[in-house]
DSSP file (Angstrom, degrees, kcal/mol; ACC not computed):
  #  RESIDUE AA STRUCTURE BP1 BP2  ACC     N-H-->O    O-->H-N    N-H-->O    O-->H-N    TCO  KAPPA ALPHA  PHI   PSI    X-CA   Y-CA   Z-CA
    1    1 A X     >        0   0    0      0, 0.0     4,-1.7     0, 0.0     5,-0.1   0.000 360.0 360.0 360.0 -15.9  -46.5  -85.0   60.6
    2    2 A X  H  >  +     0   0    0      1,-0.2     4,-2.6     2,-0.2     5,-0.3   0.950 360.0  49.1 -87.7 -39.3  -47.3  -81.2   59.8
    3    3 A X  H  > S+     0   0    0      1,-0.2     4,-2.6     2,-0.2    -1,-0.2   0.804 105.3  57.1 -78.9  -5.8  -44.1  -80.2   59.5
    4    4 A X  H  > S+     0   0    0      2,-0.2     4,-2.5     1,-0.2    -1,-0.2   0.988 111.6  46.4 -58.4 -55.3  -43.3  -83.2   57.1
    5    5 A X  H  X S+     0   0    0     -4,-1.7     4,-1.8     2,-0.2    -2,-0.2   0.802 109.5  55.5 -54.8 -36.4  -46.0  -82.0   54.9
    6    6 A X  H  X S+     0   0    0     -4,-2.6     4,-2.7     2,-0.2    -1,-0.2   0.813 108.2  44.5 -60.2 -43.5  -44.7  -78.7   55.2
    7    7 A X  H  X S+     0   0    0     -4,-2.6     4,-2.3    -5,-0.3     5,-0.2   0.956 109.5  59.7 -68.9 -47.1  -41.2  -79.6   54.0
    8    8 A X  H  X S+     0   0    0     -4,-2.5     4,-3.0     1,-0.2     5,-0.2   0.897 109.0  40.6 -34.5 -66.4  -42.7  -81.5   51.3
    9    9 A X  H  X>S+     0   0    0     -4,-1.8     4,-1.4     2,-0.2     5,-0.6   0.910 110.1  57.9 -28.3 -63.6  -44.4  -78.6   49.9
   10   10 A X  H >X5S+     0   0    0     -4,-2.7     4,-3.1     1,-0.2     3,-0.8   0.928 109.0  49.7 -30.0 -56.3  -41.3  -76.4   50.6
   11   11 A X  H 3X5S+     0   0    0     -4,-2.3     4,-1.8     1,-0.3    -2,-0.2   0.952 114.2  41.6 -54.9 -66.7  -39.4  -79.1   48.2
   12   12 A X  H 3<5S+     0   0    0     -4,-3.0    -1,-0.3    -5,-0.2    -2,-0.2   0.457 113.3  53.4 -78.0   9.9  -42.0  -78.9   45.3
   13   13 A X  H <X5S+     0   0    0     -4,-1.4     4,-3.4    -3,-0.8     5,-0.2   0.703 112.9  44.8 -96.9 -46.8  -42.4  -75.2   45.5
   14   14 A X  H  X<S+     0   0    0     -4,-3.1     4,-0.7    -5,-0.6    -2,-0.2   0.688 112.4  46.1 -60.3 -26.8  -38.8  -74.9   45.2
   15   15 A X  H >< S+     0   0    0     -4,-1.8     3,-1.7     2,-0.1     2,-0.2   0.553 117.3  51.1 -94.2-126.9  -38.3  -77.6   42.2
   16   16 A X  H 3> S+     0   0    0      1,-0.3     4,-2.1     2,-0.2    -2,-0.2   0.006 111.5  45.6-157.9 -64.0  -41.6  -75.5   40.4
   17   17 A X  H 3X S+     0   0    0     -4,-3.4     4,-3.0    -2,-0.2    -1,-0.3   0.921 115.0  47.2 -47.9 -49.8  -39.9  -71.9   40.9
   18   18 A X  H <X S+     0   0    0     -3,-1.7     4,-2.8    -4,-0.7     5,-0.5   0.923 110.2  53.5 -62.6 -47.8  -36.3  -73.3   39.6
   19   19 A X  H >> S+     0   0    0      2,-0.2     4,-2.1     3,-0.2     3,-1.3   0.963 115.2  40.6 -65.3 -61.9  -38.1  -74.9   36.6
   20   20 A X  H >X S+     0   0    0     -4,-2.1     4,-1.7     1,-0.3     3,-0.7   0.845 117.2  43.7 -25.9 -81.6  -39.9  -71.3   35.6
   21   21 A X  H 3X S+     0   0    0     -4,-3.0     4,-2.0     1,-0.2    -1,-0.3   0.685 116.6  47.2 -75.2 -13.1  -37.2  -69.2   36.1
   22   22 A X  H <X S+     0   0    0     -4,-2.8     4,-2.5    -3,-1.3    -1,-0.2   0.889 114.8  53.1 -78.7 -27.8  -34.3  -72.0   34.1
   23   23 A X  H <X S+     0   0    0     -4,-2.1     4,-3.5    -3,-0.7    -2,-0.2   0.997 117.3  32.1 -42.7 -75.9  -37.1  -72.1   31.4
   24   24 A X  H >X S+     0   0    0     -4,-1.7     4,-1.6     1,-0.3     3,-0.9   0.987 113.7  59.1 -53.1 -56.3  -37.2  -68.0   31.2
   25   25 A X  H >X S+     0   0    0     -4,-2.0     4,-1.4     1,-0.3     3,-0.7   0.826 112.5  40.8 -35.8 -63.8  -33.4  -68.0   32.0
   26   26 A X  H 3X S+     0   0    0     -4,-2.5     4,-1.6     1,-0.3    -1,-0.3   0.650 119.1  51.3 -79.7 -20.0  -33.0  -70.6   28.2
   27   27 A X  H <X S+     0   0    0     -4,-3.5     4,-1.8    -3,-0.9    -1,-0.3   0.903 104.7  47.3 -47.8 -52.8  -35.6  -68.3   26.6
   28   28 A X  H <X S+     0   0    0     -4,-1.6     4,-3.5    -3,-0.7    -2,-0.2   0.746 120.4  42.2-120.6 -46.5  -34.1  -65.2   27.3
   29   29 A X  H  X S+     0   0    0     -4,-1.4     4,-2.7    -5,-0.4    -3,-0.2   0.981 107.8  55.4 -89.7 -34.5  -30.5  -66.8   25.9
   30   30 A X  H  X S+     0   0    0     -4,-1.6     4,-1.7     1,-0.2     5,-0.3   0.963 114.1  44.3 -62.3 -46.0  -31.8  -68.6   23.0
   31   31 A X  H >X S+     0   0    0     -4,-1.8     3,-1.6     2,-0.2     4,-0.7   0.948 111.9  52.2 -31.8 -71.6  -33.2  -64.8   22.1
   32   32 A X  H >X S+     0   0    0     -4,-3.5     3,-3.4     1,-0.2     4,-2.8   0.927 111.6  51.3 -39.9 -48.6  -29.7  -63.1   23.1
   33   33 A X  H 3X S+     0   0    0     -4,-2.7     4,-0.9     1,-0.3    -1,-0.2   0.723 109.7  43.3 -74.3 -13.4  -28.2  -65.7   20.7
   34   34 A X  H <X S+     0   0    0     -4,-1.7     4,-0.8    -3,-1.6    -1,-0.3   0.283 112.8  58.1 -87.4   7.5  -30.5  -65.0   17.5
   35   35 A X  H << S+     0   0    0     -3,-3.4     5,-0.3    -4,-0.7    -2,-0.2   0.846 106.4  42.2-113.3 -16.1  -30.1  -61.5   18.1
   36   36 A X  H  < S+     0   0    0     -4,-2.8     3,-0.5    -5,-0.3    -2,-0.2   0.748 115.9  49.4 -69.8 -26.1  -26.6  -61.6   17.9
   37   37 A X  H  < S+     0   0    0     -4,-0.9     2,-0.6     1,-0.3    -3,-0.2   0.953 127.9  25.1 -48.2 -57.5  -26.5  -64.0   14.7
   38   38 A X  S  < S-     0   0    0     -4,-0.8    -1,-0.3     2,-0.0     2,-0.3  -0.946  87.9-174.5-146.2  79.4  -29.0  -62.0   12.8
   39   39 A X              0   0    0     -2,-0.6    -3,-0.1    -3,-0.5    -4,-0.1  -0.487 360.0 360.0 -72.6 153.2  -28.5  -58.5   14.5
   40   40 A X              0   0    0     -5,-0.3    -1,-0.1    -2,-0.3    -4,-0.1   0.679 360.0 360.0 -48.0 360.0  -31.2  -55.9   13.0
């Protein structure tokens, strides 16, 4: 039963990390793309 719990975890650490970094990841392009629209 611990290692059920353990995989669980594994599972929601892993979905939590992917959401962050696809977040930054569509930040990071919406930026690239206004700064190539409207360079300085």
């Amino acid at each position: 039963s611990r290692e059920i719990k353990l995989r669980k975890i594994e599972k929601i650490y892993f979905f939590s990390i992917r959401t962050i970094v696809l977040k930054q990841l569509g930040q990071y392009n919406r930026e690239l793309c206004s700064f190539s629209l409207f360079p300085q």
